[in-house]
N, C-alpha and C positions, 0 to 999 in steps of 0.2 A: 504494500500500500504506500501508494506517495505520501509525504507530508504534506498538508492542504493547509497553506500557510500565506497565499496571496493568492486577492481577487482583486481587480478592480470595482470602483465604489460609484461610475456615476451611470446615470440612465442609456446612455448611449452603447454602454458595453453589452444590453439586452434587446438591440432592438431586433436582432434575425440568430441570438445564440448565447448560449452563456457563458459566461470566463471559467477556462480550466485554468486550475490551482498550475500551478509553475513553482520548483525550485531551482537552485541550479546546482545543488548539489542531490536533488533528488533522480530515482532511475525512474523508467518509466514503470507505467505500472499495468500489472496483466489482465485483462478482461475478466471480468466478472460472471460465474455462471449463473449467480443471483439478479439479484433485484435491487439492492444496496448501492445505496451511494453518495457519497459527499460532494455537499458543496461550500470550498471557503470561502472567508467573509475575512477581509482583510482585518478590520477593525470593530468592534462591538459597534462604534455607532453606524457605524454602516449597513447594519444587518437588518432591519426593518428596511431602510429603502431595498434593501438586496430583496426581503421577501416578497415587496410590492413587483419588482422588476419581473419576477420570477413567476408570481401570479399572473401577470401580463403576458406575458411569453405565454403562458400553458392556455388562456386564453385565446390567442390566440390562432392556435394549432388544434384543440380538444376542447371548445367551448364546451359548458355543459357537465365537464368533468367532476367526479364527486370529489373532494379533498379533504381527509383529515388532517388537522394541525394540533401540535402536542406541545405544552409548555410544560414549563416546571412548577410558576405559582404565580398566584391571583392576579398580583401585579403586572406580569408580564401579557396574561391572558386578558387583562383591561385593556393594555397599550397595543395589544396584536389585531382585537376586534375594535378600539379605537380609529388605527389606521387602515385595517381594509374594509371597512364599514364605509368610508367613501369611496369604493370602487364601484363602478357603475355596470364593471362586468364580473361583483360577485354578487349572489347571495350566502346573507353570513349568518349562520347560529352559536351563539355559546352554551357551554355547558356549565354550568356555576355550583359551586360546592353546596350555598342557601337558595339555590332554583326549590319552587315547589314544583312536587310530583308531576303533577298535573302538564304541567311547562316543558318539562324535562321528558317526559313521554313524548311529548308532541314532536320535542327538537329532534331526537331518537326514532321516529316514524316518518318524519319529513324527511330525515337525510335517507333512511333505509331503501324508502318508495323513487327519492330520486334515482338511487342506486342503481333501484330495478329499471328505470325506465329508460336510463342512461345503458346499461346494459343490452337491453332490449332493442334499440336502437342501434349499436355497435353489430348485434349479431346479425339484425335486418338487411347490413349494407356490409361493406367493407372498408375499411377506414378513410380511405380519400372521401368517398360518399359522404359517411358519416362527420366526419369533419366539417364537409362544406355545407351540409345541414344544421349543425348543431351552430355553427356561428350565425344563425341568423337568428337574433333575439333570446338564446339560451347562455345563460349565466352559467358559473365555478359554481358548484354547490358544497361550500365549505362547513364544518364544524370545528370549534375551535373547544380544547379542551384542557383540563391541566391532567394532570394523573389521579387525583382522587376522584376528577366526574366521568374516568371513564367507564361502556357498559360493563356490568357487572354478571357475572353465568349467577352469584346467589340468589340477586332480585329476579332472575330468567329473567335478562336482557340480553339481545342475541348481539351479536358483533356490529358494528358498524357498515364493512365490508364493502370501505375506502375504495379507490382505485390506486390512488394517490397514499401516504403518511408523510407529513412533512415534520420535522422535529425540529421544529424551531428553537425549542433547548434541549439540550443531549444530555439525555439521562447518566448519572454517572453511574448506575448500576446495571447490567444485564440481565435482570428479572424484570426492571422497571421499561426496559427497551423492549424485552419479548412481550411483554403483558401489552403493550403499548399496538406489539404488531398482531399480537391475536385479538386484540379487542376492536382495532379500529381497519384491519387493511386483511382485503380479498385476497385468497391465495397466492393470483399472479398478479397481486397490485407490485407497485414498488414502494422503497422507502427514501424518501431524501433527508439528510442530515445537514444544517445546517452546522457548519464548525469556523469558530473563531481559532487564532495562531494558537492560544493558550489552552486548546482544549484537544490539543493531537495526541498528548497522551492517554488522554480519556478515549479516543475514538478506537486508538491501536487495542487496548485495554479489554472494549468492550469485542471489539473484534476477534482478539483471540481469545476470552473466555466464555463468548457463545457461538464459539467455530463459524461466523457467518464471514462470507468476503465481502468487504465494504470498498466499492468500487470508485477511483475517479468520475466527477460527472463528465459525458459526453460533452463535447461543444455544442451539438446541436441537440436542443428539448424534442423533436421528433423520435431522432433516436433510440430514446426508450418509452415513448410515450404509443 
């Protein structure tokens, strides 16, 4: 695995691709048979606008797409459905640790049903098709969560069953990343990791103590999309 240790930080760098991480002392790194994969963020403050860029992009190419997003706590998940709350090309639900039931069912059925219909859609056509369908008038259909609101098998809540998992904070545990990927992402979704310079230990860490390869991100969000 490369060290993912620089991205560029302004909007221009996403307008048809994303910034592959670069070192110069790093090798390259070998394809992936997974679904894993990093994307660095030069700097913490850069990483909010990195995820709007990013949102953007995937709009682009797979309007429509269902996407989960994973934080770590309250705060962060205030600031992440703060800022993509004004995107015109998502619709956004959170999941809140004091949601009443009620609420929190609904958000859990709205994203599911999109899911299926997203899916359903995908299998009707074939992905150029499908893409050029879904871009006209169909939204990102995101849930944004931290780890305690995610669903839960005690309450029989069934999985989310994402397309997408974006981990906008990287869990430093490998329970908290697996729980993350069974609760919220469909068997052949993928997972993107957002990683700042300071957190390549944690990546490598989580990497080899849940035997998963975490792969360089592609240039191009097609790619694996």
């Amino acid at each position: 695995m490369k060290s993912p240790i620089a991205v560029a930080g302004s909007a221009a760098d996403f307008s048809d691709a994303l910034p592959s991480p670069t070192s110069p002392a790093a090798v390259p790194c070998h394809s992936s048979p997974g679904r894993h994969y990093y994307l660095a963020v030069d700097r913490t403050q850069f990483k909010m606008r990195t995820l709007l860029e990013l949102l953007g992009v995937v709009a682009d190419r797979r309007s429509g797409l269902p996407i989960a997003t994973c934080v770590s706590s309250r705060d962060e998940l205030d600031a992440v459905c703060a800022a993509v709350t004004n995107l015109s090309f998502v619709s956004m639900s959170p999941l809140y640790s004091d949601q009443a039931e009620a609420e929190r069912a609904s958000v859990l059925e709205k994203f599911r049903q999109e899911t299926i219909q997203w899916n359903q859609t995908t299998k009707a056509t074939n992905i150029a098709e499908s893409s050029r369908l879904e871009s006209i008038g169909s939204k990102l259909s995101i849930v944004v969560a931290t780890d305690a609101c995610l669903p839960q098998a005690a309450m029989a809540e069934a999985p989310l069953m994402a397309r997408v998992l974006i981990n906008y904070e990287l869990p430093t545990k490998k329970e908290a990343y697996l729980r993350r990927m069974s609760t919220c992402l469909a068997a052949d979704g993928i997972v993107i990791n957002m990683v700042v310079g300071g957190e390549v230990a944690t990546l490598k860490a989580l990497e080899e103590n849940s035997g998963l390869l975490i792969a360089e991100m592609p240039i191009h969000v097609s790619e694996i999309l």
